[in-house]
Every structure is written in C-alpha cells, then in structure tokens.
MDAnalysis code that builds the backbone (N, CA, C; Angstrom):
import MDAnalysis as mda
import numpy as np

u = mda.Universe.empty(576, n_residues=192, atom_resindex=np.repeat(np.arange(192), 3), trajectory=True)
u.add_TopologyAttr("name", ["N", "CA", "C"] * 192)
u.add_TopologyAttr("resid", np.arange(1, 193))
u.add_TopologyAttr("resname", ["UNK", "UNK", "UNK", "UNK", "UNK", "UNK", "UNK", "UNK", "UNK", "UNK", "UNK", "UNK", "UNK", "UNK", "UNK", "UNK", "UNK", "UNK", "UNK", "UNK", "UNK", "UNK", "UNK", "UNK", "UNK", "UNK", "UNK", "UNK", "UNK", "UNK", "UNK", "UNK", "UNK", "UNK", "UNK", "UNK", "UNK", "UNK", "UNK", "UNK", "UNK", "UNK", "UNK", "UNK", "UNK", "UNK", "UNK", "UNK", "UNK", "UNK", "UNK", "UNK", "UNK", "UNK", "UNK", "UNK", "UNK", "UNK", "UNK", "UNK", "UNK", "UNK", "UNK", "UNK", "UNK", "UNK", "UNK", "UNK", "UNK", "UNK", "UNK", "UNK", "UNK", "UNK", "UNK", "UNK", "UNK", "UNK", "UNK", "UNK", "UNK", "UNK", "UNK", "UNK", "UNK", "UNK", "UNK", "UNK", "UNK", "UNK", "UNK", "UNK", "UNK", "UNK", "UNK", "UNK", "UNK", "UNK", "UNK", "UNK", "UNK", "UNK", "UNK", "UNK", "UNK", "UNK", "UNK", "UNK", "UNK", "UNK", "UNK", "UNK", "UNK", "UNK", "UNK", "UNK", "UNK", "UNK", "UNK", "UNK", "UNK", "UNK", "UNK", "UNK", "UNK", "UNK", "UNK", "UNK", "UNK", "UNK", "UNK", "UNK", "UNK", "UNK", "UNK", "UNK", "UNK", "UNK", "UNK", "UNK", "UNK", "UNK", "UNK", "UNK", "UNK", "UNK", "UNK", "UNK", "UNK", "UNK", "UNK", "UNK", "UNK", "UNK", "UNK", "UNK", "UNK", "UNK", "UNK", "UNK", "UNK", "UNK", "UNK", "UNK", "UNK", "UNK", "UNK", "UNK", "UNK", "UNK", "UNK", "UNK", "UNK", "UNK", "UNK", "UNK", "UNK", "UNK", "UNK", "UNK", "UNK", "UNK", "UNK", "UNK", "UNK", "UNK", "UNK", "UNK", "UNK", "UNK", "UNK", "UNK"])
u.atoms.positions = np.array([
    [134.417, 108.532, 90.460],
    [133.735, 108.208, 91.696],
    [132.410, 107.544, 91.355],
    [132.096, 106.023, 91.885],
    [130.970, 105.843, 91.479],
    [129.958, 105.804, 93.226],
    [128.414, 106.398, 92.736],
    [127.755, 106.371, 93.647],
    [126.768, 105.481, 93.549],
    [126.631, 105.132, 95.361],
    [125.731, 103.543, 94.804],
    [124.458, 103.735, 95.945],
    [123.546, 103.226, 95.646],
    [121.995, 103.752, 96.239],
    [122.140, 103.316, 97.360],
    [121.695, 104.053, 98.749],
    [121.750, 103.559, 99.676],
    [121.073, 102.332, 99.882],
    [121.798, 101.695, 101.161],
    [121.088, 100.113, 101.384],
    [119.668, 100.357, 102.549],
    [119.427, 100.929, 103.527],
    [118.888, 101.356, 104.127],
    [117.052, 101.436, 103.447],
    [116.476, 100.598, 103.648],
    [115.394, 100.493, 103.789],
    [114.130, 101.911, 103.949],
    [114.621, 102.712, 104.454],
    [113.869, 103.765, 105.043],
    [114.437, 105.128, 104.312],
    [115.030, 105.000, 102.981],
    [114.728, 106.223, 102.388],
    [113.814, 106.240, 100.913],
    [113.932, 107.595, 100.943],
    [112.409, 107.194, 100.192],
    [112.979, 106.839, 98.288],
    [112.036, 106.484, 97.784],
    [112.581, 106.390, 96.105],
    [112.999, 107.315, 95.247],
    [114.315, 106.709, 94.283],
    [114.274, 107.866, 93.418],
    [113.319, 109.052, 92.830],
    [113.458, 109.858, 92.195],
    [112.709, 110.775, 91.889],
    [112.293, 110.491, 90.341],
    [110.783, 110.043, 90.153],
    [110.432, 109.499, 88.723],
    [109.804, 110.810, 88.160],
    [109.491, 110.705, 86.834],
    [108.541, 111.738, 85.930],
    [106.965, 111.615, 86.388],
    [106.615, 112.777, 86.696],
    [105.349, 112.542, 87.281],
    [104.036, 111.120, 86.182],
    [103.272, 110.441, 86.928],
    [102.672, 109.338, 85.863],
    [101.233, 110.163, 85.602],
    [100.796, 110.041, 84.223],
    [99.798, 110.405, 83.206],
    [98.499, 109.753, 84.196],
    [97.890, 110.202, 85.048],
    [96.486, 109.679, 85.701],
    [95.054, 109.967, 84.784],
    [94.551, 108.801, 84.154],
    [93.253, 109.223, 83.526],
    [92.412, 109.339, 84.773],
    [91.546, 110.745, 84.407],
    [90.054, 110.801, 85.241],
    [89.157, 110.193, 84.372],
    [88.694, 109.581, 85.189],
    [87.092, 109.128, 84.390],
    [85.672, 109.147, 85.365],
    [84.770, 108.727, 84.590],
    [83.257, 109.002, 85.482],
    [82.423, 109.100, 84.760],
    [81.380, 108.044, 85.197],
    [79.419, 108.421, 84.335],
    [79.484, 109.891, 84.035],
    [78.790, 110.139, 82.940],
    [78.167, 111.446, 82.882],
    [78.078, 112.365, 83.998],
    [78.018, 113.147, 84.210],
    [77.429, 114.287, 85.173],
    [77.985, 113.634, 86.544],
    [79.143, 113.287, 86.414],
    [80.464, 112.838, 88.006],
    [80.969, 113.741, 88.484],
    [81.394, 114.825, 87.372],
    [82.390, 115.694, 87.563],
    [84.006, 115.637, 87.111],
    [84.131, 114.555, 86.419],
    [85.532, 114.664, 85.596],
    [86.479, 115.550, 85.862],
    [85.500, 116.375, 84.822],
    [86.375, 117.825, 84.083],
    [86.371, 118.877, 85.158],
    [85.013, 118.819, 85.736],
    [85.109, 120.156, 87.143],
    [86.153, 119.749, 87.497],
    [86.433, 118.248, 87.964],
    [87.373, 118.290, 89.189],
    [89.112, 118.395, 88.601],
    [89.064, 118.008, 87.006],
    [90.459, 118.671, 86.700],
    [90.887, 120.530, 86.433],
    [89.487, 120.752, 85.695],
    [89.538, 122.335, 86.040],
    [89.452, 122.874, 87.305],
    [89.304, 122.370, 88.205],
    [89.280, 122.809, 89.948],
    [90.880, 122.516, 90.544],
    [91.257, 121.259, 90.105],
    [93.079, 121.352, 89.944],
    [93.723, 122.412, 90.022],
    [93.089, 123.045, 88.368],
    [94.201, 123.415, 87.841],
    [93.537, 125.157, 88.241],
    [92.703, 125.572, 88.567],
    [92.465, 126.948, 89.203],
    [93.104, 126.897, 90.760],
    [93.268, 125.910, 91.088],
    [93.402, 126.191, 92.992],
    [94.664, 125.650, 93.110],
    [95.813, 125.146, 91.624],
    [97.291, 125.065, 92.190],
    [98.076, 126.255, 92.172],
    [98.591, 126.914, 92.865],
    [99.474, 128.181, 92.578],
    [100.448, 127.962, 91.419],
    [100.766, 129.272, 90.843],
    [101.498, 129.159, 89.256],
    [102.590, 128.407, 89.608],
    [103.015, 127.535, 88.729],
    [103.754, 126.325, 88.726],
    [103.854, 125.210, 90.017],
    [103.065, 125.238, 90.604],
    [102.407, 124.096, 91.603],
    [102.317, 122.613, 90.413],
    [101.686, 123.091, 89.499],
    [101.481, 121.872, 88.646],
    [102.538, 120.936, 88.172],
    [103.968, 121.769, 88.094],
    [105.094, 120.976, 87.907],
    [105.569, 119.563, 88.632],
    [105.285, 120.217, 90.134],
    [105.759, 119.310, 91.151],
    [104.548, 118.547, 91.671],
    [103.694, 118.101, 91.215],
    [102.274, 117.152, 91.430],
    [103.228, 115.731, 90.614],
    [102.601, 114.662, 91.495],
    [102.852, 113.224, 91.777],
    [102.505, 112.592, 90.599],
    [101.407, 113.230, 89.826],
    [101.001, 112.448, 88.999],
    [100.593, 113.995, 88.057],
    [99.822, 113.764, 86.715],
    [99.082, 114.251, 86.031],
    [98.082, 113.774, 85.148],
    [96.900, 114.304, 85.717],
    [95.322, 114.373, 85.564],
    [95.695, 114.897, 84.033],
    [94.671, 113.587, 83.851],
    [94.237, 113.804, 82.135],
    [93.149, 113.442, 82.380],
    [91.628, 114.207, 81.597],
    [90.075, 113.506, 81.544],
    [90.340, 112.998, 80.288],
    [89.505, 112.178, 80.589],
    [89.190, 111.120, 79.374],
    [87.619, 110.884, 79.631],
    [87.048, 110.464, 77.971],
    [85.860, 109.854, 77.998],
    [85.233, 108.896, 77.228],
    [86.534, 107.662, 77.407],
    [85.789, 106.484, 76.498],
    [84.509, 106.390, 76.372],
    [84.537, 105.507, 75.027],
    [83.188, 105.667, 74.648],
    [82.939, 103.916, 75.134],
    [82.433, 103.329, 75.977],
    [81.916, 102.243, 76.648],
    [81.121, 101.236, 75.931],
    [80.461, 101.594, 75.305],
    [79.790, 100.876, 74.291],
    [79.888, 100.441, 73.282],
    [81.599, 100.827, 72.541],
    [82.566, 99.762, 72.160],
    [83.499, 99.619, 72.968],
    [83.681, 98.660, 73.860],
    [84.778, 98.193, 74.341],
    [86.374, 98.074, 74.247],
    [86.403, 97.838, 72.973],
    [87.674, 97.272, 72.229],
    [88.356, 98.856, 71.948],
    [87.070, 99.506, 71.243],
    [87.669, 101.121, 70.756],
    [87.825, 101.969, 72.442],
    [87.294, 101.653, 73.359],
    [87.811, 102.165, 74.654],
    [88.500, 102.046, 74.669],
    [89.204, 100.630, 75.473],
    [90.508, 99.837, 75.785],
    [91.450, 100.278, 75.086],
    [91.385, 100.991, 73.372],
    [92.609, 101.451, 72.318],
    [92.698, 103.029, 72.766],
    [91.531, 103.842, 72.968],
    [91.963, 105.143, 73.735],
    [92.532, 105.248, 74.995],
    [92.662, 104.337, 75.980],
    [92.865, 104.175, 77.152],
    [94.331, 104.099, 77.259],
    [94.408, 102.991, 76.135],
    [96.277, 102.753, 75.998],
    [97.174, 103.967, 75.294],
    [96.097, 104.440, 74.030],
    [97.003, 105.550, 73.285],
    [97.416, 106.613, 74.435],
    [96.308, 106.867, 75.362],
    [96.210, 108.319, 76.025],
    [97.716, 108.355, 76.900],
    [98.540, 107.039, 77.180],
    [99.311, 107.665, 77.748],
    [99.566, 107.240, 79.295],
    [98.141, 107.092, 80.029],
    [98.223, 107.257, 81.184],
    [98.349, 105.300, 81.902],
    [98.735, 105.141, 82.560],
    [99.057, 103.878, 83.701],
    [98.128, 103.736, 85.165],
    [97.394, 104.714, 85.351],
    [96.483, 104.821, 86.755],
    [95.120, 105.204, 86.255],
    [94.634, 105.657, 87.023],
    [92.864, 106.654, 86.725],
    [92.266, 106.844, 88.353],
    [92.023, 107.461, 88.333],
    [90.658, 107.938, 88.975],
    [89.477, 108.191, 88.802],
    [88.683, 107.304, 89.271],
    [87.284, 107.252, 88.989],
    [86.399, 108.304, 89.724],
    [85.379, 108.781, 89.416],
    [84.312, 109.753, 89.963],
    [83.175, 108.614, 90.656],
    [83.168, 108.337, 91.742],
    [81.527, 107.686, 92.486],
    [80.719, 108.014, 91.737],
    [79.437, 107.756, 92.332],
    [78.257, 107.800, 92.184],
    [77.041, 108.576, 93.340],
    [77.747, 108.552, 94.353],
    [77.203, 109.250, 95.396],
    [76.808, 110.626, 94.723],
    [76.227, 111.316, 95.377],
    [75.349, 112.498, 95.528],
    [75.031, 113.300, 94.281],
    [74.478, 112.336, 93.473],
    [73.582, 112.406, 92.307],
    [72.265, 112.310, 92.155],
    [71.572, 112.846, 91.717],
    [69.930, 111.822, 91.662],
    [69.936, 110.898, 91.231],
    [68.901, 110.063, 92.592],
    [68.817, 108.658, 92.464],
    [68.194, 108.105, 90.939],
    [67.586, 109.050, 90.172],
    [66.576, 108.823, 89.323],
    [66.310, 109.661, 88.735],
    [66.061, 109.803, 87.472],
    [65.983, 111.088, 86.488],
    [66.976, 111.241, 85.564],
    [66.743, 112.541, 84.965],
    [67.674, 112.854, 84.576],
    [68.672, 114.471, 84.823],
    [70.061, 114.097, 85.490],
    [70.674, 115.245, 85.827],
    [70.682, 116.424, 85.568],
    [70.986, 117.499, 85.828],
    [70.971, 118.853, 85.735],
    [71.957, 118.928, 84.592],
    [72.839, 118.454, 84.153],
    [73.357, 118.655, 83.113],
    [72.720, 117.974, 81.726],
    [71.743, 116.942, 82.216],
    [70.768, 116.567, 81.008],
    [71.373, 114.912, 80.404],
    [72.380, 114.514, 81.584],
    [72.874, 113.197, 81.381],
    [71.748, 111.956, 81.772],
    [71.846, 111.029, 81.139],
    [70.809, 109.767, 81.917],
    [70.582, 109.687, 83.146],
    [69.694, 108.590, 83.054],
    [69.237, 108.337, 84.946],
    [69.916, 107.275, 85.386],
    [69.817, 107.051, 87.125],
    [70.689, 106.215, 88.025],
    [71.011, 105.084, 86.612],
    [70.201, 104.672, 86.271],
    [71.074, 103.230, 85.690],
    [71.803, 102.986, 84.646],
    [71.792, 104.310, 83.677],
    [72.638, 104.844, 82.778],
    [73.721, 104.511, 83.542],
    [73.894, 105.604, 84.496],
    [75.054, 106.106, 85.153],
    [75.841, 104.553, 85.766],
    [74.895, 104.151, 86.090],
    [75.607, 102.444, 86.958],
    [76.355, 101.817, 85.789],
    [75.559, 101.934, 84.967],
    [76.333, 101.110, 83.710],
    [77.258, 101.312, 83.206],
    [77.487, 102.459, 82.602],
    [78.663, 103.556, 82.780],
    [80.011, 103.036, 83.542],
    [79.587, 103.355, 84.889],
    [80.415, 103.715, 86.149],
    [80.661, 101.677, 85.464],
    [80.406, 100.620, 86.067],
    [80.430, 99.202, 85.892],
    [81.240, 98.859, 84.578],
    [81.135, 99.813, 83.624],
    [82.046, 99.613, 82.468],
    [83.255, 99.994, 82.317],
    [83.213, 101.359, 83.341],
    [84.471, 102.088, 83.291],
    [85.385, 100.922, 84.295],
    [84.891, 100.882, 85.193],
    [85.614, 99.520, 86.235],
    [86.289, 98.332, 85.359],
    [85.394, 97.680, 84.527],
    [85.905, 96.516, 83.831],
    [86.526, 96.929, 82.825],
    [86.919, 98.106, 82.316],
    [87.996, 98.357, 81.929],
    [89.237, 98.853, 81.648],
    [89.248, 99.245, 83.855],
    [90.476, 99.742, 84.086],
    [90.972, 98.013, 84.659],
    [90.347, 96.985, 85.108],
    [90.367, 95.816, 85.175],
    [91.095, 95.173, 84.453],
    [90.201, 95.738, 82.764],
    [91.133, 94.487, 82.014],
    [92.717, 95.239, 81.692],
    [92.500, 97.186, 81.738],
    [93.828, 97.275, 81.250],
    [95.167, 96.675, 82.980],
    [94.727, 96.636, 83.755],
    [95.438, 96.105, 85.322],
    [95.553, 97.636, 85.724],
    [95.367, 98.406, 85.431],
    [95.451, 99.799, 85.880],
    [94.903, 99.874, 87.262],
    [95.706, 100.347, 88.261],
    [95.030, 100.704, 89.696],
    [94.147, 101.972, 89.446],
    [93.358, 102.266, 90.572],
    [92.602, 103.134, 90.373],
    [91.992, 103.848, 92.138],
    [91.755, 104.988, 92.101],
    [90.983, 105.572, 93.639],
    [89.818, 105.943, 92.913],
    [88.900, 106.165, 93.675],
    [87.080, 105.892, 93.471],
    [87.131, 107.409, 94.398],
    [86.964, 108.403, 93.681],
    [86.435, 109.963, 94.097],
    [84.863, 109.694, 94.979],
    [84.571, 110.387, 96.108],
    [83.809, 110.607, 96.746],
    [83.120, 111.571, 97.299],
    [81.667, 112.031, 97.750],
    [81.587, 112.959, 98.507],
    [80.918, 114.681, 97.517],
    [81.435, 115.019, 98.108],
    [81.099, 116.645, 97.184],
    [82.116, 117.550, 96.534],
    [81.709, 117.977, 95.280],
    [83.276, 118.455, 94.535],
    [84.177, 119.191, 95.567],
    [83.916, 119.870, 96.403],
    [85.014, 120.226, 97.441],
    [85.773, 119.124, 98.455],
    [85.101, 118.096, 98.607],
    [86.101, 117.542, 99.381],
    [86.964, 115.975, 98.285],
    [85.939, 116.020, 97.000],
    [86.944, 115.618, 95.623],
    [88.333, 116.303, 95.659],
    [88.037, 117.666, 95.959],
    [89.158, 118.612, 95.350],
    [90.700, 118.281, 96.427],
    [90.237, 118.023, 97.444],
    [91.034, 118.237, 98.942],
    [91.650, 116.702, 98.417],
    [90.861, 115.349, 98.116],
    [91.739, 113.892, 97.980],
    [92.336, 114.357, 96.816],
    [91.725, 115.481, 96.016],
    [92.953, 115.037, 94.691],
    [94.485, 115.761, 94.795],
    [94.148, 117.163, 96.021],
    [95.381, 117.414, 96.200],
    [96.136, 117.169, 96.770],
    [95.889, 116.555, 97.869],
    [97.017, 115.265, 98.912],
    [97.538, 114.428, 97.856],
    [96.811, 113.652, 96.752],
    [97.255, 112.638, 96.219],
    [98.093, 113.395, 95.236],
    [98.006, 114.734, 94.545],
    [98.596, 115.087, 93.821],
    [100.233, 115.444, 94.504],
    [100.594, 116.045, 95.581],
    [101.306, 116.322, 96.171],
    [102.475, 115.345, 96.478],
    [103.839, 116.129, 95.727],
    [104.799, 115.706, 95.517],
    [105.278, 114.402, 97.321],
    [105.973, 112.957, 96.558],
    [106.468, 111.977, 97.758],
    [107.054, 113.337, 98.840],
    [106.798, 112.999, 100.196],
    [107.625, 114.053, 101.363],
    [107.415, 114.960, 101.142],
    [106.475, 115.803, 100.317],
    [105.789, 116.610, 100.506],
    [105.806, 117.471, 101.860],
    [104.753, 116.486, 102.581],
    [104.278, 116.642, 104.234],
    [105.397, 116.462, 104.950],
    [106.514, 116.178, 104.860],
    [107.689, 116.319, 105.421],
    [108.420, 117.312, 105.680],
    [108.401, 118.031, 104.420],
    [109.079, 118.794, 104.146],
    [108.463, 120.271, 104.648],
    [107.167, 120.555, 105.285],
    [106.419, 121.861, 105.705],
    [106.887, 121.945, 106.972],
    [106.933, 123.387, 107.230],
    [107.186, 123.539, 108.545],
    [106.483, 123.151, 109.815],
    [105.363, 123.149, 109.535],
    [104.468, 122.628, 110.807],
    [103.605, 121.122, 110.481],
    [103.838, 120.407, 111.059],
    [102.992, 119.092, 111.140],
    [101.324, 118.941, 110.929],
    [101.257, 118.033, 110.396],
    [99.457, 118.008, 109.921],
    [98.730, 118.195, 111.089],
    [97.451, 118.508, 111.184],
    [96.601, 118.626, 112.193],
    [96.483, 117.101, 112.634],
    [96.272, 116.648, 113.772],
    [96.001, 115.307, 114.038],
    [94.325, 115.246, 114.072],
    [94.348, 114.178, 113.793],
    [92.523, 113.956, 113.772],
    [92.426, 113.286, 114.980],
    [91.011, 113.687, 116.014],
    [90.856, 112.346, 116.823],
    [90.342, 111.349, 116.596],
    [90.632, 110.992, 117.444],
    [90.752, 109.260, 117.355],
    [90.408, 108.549, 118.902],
    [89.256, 107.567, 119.057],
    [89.267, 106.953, 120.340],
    [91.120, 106.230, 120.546],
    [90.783, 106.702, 122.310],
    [91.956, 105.890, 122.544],
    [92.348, 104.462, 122.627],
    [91.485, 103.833, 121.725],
    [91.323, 102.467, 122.201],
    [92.010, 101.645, 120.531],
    [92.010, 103.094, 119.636],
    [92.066, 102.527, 118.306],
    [93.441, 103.033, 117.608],
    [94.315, 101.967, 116.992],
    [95.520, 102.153, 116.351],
    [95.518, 102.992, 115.481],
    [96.920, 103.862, 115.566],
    [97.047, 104.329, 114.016],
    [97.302, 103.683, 112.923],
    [97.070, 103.379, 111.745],
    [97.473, 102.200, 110.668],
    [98.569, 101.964, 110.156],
    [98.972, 101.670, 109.460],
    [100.366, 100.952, 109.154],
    [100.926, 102.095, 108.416],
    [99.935, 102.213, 107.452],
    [99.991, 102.546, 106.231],
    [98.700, 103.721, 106.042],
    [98.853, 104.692, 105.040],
    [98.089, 104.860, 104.326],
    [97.091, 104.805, 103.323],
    [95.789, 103.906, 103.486],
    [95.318, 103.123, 102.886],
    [94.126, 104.257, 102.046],
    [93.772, 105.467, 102.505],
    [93.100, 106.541, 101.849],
    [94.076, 106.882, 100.663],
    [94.970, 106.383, 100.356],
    [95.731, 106.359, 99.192],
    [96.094, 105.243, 98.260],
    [95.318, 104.084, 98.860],
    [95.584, 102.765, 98.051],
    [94.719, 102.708, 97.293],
    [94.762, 102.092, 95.957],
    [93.321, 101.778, 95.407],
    [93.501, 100.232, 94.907],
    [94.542, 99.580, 95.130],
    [94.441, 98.469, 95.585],
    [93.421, 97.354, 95.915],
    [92.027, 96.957, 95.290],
    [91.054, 96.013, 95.850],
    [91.343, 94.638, 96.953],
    [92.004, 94.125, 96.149],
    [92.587, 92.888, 96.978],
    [93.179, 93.064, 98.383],
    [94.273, 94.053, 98.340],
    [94.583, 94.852, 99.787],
    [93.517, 95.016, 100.144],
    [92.425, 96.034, 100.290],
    [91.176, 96.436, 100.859],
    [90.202, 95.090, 101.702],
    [90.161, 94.146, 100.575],
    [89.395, 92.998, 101.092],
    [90.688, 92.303, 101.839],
    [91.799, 92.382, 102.193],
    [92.731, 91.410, 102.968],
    [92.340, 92.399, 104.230],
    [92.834, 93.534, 104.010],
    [92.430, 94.303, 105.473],
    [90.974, 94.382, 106.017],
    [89.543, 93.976, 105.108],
    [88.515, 93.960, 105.839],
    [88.608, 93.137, 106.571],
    [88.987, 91.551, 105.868],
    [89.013, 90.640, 106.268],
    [89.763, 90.136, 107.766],
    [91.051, 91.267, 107.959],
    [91.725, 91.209, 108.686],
    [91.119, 92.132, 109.951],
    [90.536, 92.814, 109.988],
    [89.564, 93.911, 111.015],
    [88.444, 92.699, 111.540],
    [87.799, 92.126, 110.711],
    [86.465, 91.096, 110.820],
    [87.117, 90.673, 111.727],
    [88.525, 89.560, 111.501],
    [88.925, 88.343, 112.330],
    [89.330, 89.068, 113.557],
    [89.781, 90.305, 113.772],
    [90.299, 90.470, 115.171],
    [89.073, 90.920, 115.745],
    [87.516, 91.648, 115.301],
    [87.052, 91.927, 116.185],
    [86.410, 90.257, 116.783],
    [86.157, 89.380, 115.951],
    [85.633, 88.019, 116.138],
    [86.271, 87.293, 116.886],
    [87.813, 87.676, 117.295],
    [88.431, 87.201, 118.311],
    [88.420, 87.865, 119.742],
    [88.074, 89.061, 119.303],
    [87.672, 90.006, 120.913],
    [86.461, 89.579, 121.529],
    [85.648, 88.992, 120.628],
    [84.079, 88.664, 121.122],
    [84.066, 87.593, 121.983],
])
C-alpha cells in the first residue's frame, strides 16, 4: 500500500526534528537567564516536544571570521537575539558588563552576523518575564493551541481594526516587516 501526502493545502507539515536555535545578546541581555528560565518553568519532559531548541552561545565578535566558524560548528540554523531595552542607558551594568555603547556594538555585530550566516532571527523584548512568555509560545510544539481544550483568551481590539493574516509576533523575517510597514503606511495614506 503506498501512501501519498495529502493535496489539500490546509494541513499542517510533516513532523520535523525540533531545529538547534542559538540565543545570543550583548553582555548583561540575559541569554542564559532566559535559557535557564526555559528550562526551570517546562514541566518534566515538556522539553521534548518544544519547536525548536535553545542553545546560548557567545561568539566572540571581535574576530569575526572565528565567530561566523562557532556559529556554523554549533549546530544551530535560527537565533534569537536579546534587545537592548531596559538596561542602563550608561554605565556599567550590575553584572559589571560595559556601557550603552559596548552593548550597541555587540548587539550591531551579533546582527551582521546572523546576516551574513542568512539565519532568521526574533529580537527578545521587554522584561525577563515577558522574554519568558515569547519564548514559550515560540517554543510550543506546530497545533499546539489547537490541540487544548479551551481557546486562547482573545485580546481587545478596536472594532474598526482587522485581525492579521498571519502571525507576524512570530516572524523574524525583516523584509516581510518593512513590506507590511510599508503596506499599513499606503492604506492609511489612502484613507486620508
């Protein structure tokens, strides 16, 4: 008997091996909190069935070339980056890491070289608790949310404004991002 993949558009994809996600981030981002915060707040064997798997990493930036060769050995095809938000603007951190422009430089290096490897990437935000909340939606197995008995809370929303296509709090996609600003700009410029 041979079986052949459905034609149907609307089911979801085979079932792959979860993909190797590097964390990265300036100094004093939170990396490692936020993979040790993972891995304390998944219930015992929760970790199996996660979408991806969080690996920290911490190229060293200031050779380039020897980054770019840990980046590839490690394994991983994605990353997640740590912001910059709610750090001191200036100084030096509580953990004793450089000041704002260390950290920019850093953060600006780590970018250009998830860039050059083509690696997509999501940009962590906010405060390690609500880090913790995007990394576990994103960690959470495809249909996941399908599969629970009760439906997500709905958020409001004016009634005047669409729900989106798509899930774009899950894209890290740049080019998408700037097609859809671009695409928000032109329709409000046509309402005017």
């Amino acid at each position: 008997m041979t079986l052949s993949a459905p034609s149907s558009a609307g089911h979801p994809p085979p079932c792959r091996a979860p993909a190797r996600t590097a964390v990265l981030g300036a100094p004093g981002t939170g990396a490692d909190a936020l993979v040790a915060a993972l891995h304390a707040a998944a219930p015992a064997g929760s970790a199996r069935g996660w979408a991806c798997v969080p690996v920290p990493l911490e190229p060293d930036t200031a050779h380039p070339a020897r980054a770019l060769q840990a980046l590839r050995a490690s394994g991983c095809t994605q990353a997640w980056l740590m912001g910059l938000d709610g750090l001191p603007a200036d100084g030096v951190t509580a953990t004793g890491h450089g000041g704002a422009d260390a950290r920019e430089r850093q953060d600006a290096a780590l970018r250009d070289l998830l860039r050059t490897l083509g690696w997509t990437y999501v940009v962590f935000y906010g405060p390690p608790a609500a880090r913790l909340r995007q990394a576990l939606a994103l960690l959470a197995p495809a249909g996941a949310a399908m599969a629970t008995a009760s439906p997500p809370a709905a958020r409001p929303r004016p009634m005047n404004q669409r729900e989106p296509a798509w899930g774009c709090e899950k894209c890290s996609d740049p080019d998408c991002e700037r097609r859809l600003f671009q695409r928000l700009l032109t329709q409000d410029a046509e309402r005017a």
